[in-house]
FIMI-268261 format. One record per residue: residue number from 1; x, y, z of N, C-alpha, C in turn. Coordinates in steps of 0.001 Angstrom, whole numbers, plus 500000, padded with zeros to 6 digits. Atoms other than C-alpha are relative to their C-alpha. Example, Ala and Ser with C-alpha at 12.3 -4.5 7.8 and 13.67 -1.06 7.14 Angstrom:
BEGIN
+-----+--------+--------+--------+--------+--------+--------+--------+--------+--------+
| num |     nx |     ny |     nz |    cax |    cay |    caz |     cx |     cy |     cz |
+-----+--------+--------+--------+--------+--------+--------+--------+--------+--------+
|   1 | 500890 | 498810 | 500000 | 512300 | 495500 | 507800 | 500900 | 501200 | 500000 |
|   2 | 499180 | 498810 | 499940 | 513670 | 498940 | 507140 | 499230 | 501090 | 500730 |
+-----+--------+--------+--------+--------+--------+--------+--------+--------+--------+
END
This chain:
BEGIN
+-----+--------+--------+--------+--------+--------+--------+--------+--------+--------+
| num |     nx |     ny |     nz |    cax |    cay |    caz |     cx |     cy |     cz |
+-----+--------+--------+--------+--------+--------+--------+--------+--------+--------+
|   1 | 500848 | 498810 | 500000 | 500000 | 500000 | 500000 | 500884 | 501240 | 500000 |
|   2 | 499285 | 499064 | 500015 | 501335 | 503435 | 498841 | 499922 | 500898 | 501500 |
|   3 | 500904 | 499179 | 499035 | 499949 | 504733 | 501973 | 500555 | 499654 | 501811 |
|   4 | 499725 | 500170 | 498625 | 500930 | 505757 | 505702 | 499036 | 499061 | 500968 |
|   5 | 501102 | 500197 | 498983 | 499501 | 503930 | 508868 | 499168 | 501005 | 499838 |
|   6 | 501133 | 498615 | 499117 | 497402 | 507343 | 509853 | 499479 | 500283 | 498664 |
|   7 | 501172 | 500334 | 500731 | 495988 | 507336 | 506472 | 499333 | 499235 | 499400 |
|   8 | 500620 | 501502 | 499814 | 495206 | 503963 | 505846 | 499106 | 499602 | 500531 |
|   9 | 500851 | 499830 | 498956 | 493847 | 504335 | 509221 | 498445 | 501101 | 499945 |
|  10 | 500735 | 499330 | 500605 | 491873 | 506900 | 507846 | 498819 | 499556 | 498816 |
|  11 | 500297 | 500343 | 500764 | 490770 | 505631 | 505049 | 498834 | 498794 | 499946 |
|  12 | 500485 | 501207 | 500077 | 489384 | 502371 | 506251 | 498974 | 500289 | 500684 |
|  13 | 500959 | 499711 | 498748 | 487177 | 504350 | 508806 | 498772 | 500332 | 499506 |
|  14 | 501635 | 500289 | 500167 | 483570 | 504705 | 509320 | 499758 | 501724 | 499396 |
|  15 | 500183 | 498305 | 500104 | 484009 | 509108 | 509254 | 499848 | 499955 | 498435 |
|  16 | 499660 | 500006 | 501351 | 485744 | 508275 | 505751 | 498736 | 499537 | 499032 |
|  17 | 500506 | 500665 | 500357 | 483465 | 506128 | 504481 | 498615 | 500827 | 499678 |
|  18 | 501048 | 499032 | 500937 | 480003 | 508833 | 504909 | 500479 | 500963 | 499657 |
|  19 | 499593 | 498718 | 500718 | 482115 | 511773 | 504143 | 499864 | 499555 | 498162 |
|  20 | 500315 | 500542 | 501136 | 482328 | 509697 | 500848 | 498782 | 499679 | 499512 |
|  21 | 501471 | 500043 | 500687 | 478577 | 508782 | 500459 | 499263 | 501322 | 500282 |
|  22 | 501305 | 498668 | 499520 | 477248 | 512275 | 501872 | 500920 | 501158 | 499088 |
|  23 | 499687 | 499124 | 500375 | 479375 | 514496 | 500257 | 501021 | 499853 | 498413 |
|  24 | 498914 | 500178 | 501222 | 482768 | 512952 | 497705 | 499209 | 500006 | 498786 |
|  25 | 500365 | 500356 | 501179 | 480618 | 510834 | 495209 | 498672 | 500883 | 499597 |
|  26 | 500632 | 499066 | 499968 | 477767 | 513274 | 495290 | 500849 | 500787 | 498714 |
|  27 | 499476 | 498675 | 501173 | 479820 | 516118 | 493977 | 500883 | 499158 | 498570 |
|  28 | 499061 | 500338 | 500800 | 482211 | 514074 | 492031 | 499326 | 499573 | 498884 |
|  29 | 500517 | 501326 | 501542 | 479437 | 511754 | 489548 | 499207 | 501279 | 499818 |
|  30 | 500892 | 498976 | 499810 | 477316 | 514939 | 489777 | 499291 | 500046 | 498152 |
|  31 | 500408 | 499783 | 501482 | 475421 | 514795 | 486130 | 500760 | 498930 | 498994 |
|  32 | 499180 | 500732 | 500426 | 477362 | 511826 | 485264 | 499187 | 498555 | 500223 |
|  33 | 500797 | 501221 | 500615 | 475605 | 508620 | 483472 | 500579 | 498671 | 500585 |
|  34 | 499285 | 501329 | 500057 | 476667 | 505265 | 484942 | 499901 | 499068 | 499116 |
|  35 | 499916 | 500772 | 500555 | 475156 | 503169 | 483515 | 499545 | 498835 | 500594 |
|  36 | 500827 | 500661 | 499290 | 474190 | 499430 | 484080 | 501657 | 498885 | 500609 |
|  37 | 498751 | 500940 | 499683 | 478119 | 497954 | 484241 | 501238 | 501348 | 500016 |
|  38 | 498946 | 498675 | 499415 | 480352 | 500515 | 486423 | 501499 | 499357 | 500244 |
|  39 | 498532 | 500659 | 500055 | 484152 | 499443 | 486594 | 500588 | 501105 | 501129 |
|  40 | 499423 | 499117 | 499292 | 485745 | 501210 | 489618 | 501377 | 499154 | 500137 |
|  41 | 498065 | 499755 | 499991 | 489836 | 501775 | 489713 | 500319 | 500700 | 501051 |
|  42 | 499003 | 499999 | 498793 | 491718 | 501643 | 492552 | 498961 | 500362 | 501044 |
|  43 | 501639 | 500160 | 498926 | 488715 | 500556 | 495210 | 500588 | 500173 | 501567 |
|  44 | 499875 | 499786 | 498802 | 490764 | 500707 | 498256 | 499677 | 499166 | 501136 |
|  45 | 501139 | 500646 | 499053 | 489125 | 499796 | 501296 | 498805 | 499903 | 500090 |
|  46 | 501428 | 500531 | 500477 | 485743 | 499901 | 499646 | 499074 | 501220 | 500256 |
|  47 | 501137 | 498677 | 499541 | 484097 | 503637 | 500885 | 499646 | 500012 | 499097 |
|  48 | 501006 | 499178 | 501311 | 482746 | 504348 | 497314 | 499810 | 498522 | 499211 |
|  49 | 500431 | 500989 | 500313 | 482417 | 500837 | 496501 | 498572 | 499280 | 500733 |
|  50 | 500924 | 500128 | 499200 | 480170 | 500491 | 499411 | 498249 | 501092 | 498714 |
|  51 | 500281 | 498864 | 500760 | 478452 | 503510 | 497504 | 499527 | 499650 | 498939 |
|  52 | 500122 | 500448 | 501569 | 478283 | 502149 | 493998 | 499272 | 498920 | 500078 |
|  53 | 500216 | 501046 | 500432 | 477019 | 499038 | 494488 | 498414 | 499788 | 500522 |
|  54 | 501495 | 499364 | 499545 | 473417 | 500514 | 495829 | 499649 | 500417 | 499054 |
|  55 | 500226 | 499258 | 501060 | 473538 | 502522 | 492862 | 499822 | 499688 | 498567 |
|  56 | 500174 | 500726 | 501048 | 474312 | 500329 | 490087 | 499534 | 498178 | 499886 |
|  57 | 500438 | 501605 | 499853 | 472957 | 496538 | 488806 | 501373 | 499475 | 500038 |
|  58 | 498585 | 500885 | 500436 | 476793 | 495526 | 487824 | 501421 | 501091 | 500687 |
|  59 | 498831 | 499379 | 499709 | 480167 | 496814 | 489625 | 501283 | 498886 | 500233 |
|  60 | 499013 | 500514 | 500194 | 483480 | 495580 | 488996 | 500947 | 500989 | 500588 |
|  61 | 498880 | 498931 | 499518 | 486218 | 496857 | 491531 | 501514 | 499479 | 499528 |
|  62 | 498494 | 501319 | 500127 | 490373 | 496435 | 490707 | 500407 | 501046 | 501006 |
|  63 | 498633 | 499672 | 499122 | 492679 | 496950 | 493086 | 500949 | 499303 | 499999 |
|  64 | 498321 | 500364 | 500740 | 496639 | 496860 | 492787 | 500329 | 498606 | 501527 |
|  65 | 499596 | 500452 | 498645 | 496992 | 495686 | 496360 | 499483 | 498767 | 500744 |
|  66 | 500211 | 501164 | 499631 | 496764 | 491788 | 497153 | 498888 | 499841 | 501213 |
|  67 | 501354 | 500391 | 498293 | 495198 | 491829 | 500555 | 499132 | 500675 | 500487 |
|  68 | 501676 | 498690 | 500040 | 492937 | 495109 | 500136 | 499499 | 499056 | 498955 |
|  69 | 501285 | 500915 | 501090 | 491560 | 492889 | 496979 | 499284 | 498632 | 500440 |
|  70 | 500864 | 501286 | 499040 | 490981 | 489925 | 499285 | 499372 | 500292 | 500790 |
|  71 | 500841 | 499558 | 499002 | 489583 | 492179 | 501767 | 498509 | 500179 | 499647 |
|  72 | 501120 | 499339 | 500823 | 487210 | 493548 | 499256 | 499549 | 499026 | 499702 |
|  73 | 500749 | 501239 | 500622 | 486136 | 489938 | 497824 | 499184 | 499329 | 501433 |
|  74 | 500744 | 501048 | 499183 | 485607 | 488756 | 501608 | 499136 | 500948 | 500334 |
|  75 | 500787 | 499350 | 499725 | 483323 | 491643 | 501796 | 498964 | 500723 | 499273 |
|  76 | 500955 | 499508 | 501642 | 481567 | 492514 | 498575 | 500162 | 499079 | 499283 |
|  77 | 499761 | 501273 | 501302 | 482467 | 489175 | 496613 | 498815 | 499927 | 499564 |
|  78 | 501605 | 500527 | 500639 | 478196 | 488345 | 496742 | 499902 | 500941 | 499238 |
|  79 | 501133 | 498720 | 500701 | 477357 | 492031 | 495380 | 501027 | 500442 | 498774 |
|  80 | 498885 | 499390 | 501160 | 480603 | 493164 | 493028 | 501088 | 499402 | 499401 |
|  81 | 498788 | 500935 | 500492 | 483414 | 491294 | 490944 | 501074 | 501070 | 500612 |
|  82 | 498949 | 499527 | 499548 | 486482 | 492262 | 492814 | 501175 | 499545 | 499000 |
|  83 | 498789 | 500594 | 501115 | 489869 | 491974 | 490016 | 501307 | 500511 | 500904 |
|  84 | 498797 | 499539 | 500020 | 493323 | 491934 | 491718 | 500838 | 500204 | 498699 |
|  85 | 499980 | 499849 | 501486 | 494696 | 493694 | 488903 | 500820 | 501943 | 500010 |
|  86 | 498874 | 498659 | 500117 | 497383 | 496919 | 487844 | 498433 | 500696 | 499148 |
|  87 | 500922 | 499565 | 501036 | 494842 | 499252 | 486387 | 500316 | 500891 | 498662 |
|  88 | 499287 | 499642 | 501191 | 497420 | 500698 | 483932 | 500278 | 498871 | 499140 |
|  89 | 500641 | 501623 | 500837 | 496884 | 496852 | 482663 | 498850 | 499040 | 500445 |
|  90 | 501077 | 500714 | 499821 | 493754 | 496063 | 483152 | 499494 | 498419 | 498811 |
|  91 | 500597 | 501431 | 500156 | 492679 | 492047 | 482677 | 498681 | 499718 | 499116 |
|  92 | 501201 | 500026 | 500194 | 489560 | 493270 | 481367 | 499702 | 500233 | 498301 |
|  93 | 500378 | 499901 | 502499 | 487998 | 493131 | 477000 | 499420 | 501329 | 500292 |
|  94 | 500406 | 498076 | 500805 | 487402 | 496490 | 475188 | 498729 | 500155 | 500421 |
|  95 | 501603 | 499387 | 500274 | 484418 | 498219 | 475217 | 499141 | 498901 | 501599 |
|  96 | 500656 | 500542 | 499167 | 483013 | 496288 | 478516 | 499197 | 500568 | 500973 |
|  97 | 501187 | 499487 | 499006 | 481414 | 498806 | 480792 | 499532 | 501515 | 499455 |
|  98 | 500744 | 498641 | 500571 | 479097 | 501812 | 480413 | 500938 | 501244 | 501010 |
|  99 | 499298 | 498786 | 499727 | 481343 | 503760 | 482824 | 500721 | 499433 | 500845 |
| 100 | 498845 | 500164 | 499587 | 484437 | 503760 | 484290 | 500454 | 501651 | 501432 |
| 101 | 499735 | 498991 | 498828 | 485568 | 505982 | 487735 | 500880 | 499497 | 500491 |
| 102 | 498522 | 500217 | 499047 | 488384 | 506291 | 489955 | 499545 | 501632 | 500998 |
| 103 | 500063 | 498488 | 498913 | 488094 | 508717 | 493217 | 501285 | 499594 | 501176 |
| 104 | 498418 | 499518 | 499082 | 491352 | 510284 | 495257 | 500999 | 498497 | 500283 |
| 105 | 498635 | 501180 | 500180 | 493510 | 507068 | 493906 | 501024 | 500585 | 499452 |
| 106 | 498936 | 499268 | 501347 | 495398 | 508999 | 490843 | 501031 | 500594 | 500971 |
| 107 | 498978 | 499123 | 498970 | 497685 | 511207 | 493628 | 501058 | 498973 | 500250 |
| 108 | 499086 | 501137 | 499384 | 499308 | 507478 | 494885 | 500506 | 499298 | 498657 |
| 109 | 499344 | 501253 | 500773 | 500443 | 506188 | 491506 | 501320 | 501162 | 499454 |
| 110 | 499007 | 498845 | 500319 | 503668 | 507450 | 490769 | 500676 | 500486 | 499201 |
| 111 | 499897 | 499884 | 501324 | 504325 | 507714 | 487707 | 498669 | 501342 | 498874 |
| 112 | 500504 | 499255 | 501285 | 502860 | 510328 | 485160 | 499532 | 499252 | 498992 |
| 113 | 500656 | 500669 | 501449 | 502952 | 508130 | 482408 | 499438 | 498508 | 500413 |
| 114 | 500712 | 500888 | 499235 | 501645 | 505562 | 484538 | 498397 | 500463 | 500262 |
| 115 | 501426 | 499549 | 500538 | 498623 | 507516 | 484722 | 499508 | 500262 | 498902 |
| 116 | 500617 | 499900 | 501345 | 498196 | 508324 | 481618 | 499407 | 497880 | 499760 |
| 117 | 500362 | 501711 | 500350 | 498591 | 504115 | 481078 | 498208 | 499883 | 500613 |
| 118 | 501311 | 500559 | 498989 | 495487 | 504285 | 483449 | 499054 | 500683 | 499187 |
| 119 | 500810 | 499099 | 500692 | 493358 | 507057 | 481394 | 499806 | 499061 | 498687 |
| 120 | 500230 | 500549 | 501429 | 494391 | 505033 | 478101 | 499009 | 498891 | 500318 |
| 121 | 500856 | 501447 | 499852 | 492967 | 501595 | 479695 | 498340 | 500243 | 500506 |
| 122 | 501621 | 499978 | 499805 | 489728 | 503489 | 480900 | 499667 | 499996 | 499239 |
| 123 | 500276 | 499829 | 501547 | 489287 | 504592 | 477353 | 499705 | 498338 | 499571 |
| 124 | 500134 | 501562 | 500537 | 489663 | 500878 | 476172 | 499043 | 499166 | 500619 |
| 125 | 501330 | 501021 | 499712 | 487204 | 499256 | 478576 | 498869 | 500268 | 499805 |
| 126 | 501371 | 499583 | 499924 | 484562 | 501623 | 478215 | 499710 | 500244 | 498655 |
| 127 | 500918 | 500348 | 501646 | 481757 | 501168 | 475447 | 499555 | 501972 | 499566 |
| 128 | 500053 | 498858 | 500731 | 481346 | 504156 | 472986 | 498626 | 500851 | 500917 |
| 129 | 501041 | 499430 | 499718 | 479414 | 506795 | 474234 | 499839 | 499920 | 502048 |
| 130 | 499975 | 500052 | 498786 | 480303 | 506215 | 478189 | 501005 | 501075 | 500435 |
| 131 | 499338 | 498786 | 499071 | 482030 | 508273 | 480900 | 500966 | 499227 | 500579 |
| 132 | 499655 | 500341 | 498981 | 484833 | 508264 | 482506 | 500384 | 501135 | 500947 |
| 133 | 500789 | 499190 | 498971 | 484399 | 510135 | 485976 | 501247 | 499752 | 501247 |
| 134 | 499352 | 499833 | 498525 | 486210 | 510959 | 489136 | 500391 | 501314 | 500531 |
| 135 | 499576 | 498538 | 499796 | 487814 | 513097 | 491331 | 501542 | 499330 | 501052 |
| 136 | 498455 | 500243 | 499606 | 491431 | 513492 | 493060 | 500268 | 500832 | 501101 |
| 137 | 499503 | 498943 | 499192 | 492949 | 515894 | 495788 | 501100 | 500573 | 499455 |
| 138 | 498440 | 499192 | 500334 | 495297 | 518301 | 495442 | 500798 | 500803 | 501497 |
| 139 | 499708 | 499964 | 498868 | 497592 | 519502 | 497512 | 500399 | 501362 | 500729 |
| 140 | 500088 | 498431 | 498912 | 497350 | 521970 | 500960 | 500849 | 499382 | 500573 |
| 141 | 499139 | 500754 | 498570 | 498694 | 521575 | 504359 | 499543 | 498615 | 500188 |
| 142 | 500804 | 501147 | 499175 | 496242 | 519243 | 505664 | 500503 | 498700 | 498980 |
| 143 | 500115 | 500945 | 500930 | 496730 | 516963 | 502592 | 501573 | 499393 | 500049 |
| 144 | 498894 | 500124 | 499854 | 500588 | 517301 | 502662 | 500519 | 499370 | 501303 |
| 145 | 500487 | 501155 | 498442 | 500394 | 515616 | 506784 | 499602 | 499492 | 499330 |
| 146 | 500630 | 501198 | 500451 | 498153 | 513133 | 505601 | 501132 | 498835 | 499332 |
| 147 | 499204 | 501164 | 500281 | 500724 | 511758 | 503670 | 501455 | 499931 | 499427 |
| 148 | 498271 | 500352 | 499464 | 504276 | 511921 | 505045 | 500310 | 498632 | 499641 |
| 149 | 499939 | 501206 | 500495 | 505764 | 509031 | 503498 | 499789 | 499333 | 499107 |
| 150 | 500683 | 500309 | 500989 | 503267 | 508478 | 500853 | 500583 | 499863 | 498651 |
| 151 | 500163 | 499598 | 501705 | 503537 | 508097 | 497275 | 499115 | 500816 | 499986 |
| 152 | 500634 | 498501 | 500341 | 502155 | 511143 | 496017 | 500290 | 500531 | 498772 |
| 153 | 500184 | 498968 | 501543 | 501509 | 512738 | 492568 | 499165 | 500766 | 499543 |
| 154 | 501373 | 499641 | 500521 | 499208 | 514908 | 491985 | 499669 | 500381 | 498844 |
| 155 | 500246 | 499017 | 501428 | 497551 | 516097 | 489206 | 499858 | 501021 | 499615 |
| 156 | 499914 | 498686 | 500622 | 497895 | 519152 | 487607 | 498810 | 500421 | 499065 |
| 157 | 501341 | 499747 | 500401 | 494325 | 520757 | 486898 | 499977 | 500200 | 498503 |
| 158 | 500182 | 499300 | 501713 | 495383 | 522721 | 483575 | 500427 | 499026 | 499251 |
| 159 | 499314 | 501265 | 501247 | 497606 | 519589 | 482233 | 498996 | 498937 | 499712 |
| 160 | 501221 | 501276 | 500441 | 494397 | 517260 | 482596 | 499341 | 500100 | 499036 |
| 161 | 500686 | 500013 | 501359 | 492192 | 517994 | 479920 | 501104 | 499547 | 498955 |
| 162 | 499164 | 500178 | 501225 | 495056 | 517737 | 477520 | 500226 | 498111 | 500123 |
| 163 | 499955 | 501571 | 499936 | 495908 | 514159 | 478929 | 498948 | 499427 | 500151 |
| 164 | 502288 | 500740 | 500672 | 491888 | 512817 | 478715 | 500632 | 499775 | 498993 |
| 165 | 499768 | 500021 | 501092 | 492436 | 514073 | 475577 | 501063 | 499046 | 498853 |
| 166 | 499121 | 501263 | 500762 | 495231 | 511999 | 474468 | 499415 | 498786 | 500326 |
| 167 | 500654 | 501346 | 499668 | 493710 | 509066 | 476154 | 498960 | 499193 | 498754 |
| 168 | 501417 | 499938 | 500732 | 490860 | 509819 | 473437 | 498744 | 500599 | 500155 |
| 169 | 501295 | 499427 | 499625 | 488159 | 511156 | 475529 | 499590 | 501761 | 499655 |
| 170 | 500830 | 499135 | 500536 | 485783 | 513724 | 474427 | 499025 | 500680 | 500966 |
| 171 | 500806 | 499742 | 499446 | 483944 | 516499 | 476041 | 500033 | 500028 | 501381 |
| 172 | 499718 | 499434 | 499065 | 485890 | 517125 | 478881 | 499952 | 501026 | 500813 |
| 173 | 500693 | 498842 | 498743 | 485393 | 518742 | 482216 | 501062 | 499587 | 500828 |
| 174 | 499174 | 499713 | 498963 | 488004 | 519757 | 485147 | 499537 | 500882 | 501079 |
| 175 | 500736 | 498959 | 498659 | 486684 | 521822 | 488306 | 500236 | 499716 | 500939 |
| 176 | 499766 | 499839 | 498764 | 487922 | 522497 | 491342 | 498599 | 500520 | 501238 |
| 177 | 500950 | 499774 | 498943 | 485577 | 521988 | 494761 | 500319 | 501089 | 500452 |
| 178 | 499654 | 498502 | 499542 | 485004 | 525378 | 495690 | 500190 | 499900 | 502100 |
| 179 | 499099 | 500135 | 498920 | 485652 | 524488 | 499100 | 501286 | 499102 | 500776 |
| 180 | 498762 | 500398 | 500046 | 488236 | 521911 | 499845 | 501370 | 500107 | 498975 |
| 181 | 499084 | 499754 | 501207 | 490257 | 522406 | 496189 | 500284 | 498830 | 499389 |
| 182 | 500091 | 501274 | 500269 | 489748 | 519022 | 495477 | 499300 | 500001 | 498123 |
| 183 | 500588 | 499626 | 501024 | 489330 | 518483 | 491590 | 498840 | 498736 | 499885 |
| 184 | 500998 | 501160 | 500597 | 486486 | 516414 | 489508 | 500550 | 500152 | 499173 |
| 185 | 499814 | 499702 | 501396 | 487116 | 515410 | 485926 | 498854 | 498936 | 499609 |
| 186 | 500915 | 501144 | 500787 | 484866 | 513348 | 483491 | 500450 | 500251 | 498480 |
| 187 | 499900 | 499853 | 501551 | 485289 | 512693 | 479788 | 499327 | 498784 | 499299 |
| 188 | 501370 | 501394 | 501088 | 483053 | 510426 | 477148 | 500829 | 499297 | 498918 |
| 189 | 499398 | 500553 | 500871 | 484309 | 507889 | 475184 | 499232 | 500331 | 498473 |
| 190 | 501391 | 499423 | 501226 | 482660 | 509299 | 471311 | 499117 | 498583 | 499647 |
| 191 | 501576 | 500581 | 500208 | 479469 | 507512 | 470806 | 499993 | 499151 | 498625 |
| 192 | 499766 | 500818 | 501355 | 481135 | 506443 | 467154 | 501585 | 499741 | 499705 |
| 193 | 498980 | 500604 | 499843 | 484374 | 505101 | 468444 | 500279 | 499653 | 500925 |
+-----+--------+--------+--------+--------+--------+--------+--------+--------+--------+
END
């Protein structure tokens, strides 16, 4: 796990968990189509998987991390396909879900063009005419504590659209939460490719 005890510890908690259903995925899917087969990237300890899987008939989580993906199968296996699985090589055939998301994972992979790998492979699983959706942190004080130690990358608001864009996606959106500074993005795979 890229990730300190104290946010790990964080992460796995109950606070985390409705701040994420009362407020993250709220703002983050905000006008944003799922669909009936949702693919979530880099699931974590499961707060927005918990989340998703109320929301949609079909969810497929991957996570990089062996024993968070066994955690997640001994705890969502009945309701969601859990994939241990790199999501800059995703296991998964083209065109397979109507939308594709990732929320405040992108910051822990450390690589640049490692994300991009991850943008290209959302592009590739998702069927013409779908979304792909999330959101990320950026970084303050509070965020910078959080994660002493961490892998950490963040994304760069103005350079995103351009990298969607290479990915392929269409009809991009970037916006910063007007109160934490936390971004959203979404972009559509075109509807005739």
């Amino acid at each position: 796990m890229p990730m300190n005890r104290a946010h790990r510890r964080l992460c796995s908690s109950e606070k985390w968990a409705r701040g994420v259903r009362e407020q993250l995925l709220p703002w983050a899917l905000e006008d944003v189509e799922l669909g009936e087969d949702v693919l979530e990237l880099g699931s974590g300890y499961g707060a927005n998987l918990r989340v998703l899987v109320e929301q949609v008939p079909r969810l497929t989580a991957v996570e990089i991390d062996g024993d968070t993906a066994r955690h997640l199968e001994e705890g969502w296996g009945d309701r969601a396909r859990v994939v241990h699985a790199d999501a800059s090589a995703l296991p998964l055939p083209d065109a397979a879900f109507s939308s594709v998301v990732c929320f405040t994972m992108l910051h822990h992979v450390p690589a640049t063009e490692t994300q991009d790998r991850i943008f290209s492979e959302a592009f590739r699983v998702l069927r013409p005419g779908g979304f792909f959706a999330g959101c990320d942190s950026q970084p303050n004080f509070r965020f910078r504590l959080l994660h002493i130690g961490d892998t950490r990358n963040t994304l760069v608001p103005a350079e995103l659209p351009g990298r969607l864009a290479a990915a392929g996606f269409t009809g991009i959106r970037v916006d910063r939460h007007p109160e934490s500074g936390g971004l959203r993005f979404r972009g559509r795979r075109p509807a005739d490719g």
